[in-house]
C-alpha positions, 0 to 999 in steps of 0.5 A: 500500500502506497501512501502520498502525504502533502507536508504543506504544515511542514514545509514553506514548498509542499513536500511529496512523501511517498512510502510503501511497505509495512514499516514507518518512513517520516522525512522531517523537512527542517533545516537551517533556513526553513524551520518548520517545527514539530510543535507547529503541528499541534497548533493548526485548526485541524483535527488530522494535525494533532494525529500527525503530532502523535504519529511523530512521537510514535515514530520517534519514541526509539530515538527518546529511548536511545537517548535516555539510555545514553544519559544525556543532559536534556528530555530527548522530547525537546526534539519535538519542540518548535525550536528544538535547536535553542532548547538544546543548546545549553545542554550541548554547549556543556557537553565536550563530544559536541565539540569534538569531532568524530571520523567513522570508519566501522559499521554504525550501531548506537548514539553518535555525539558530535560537533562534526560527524565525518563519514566515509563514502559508504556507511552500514548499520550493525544496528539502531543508529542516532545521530546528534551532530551540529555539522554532517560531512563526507570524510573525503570532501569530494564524495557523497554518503551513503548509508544501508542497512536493516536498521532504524536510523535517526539523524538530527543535524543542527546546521550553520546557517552561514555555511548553508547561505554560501551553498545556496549560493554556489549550488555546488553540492547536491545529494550529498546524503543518500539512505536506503535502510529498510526499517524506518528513519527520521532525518532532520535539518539536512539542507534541501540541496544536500537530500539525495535519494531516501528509501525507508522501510521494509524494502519500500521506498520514501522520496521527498521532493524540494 
């Protein structure tokens, strides 16, 4: 069964969602620049919004879990929040490995904290993988990433505006991340123009347009 969503509450463009298969696939549309919000959904007039939000938490409570497990300093459901980025930031700014960064260079499994996340041109996952960086980049600046396997992934990149605003201007970078994992997958504040291919879920597919 296919399922075609317009995210028009999400998104400043209307955003095509299209999944099959048996498991969940989300693609969150948040990014430097545009900043729809979790929260945001919650506050429209209509019924079906309250059922998404609740949708949402459904979807993401493997990543609330994973984080608690990890001890972190904040309630994981801020990542909920309208502004999720700012009501983290006192939190992170007192957590030395969002300052560090990090190379990748085994198959993923567990929580990833970072300031920046280098991986490599091709990344599996061994098992349930989140991602909480403020900068996500290929290790060799001339390549893309890709990342496969048959676990749940949970990406939430926090972005440089600035570093987005240059993109956007020289348009020299375009699908930068390609996923294509067959259990669900959330990804949040990864640019438009970095989006490659997306395919979520029990072997479907999930594509997202500008």
């Amino acid at each position: 069964m296919r399922h075609k969503l317009e995210l028009n509450a999400f998104c400043r463009r209307p955003i095509g969602l299209i999944c099959s298969g048996a498991a969940l696939c989300l693609f969150f549309c948040l990014n430097v620049v545009t900043l729809p919000s979790f929260g945001q959904v919650a506050k429209t007039e209509d019924g079906a919004a309250v059922k998404e939000q609740a949708f949402r938490r459904k979807l993401l409570a493997p990543a609330f879990r994973m984080l608690k497990a990890e001890a972190v300093p904040f309630d994981p459901k801020l990542l909920l929040s309208d502004d999720w980025r700012s009501q983290l930031e006192p939190a992170l700014a007192r957590m030395p490995g969002m300052g560090k960064t990090v190379r990748v260079t085994e198959p993923m499994k567990g929580v990833y904290l970072a300031g920046t996340l280098l991986l490599p041109e091709h990344i599996s996952l061994e098992g349930d993988t989140l991602i909480l960086t403020r900068e996500l980049a290929p290790d060799d600046e001339n390549s893309t990433i890709s990342i496969t396997g048959d676990y749940q992934l949970f990406i939430f990149n926090i972005g440089d505006s600035r570093k987005f605003e240059a993109m956007m201007k020289s348009r020299t970078r375009r699908g930068l991340l390609n996923i294509d994992v067959k259990a669900s997958c959330v990804v949040v504040g990864i640019a438009p123009i970095y989006r490659g291919t997306y395919r979520c879920g029990g072997g479907g597919g999930c594509s997202a347009g500008r």
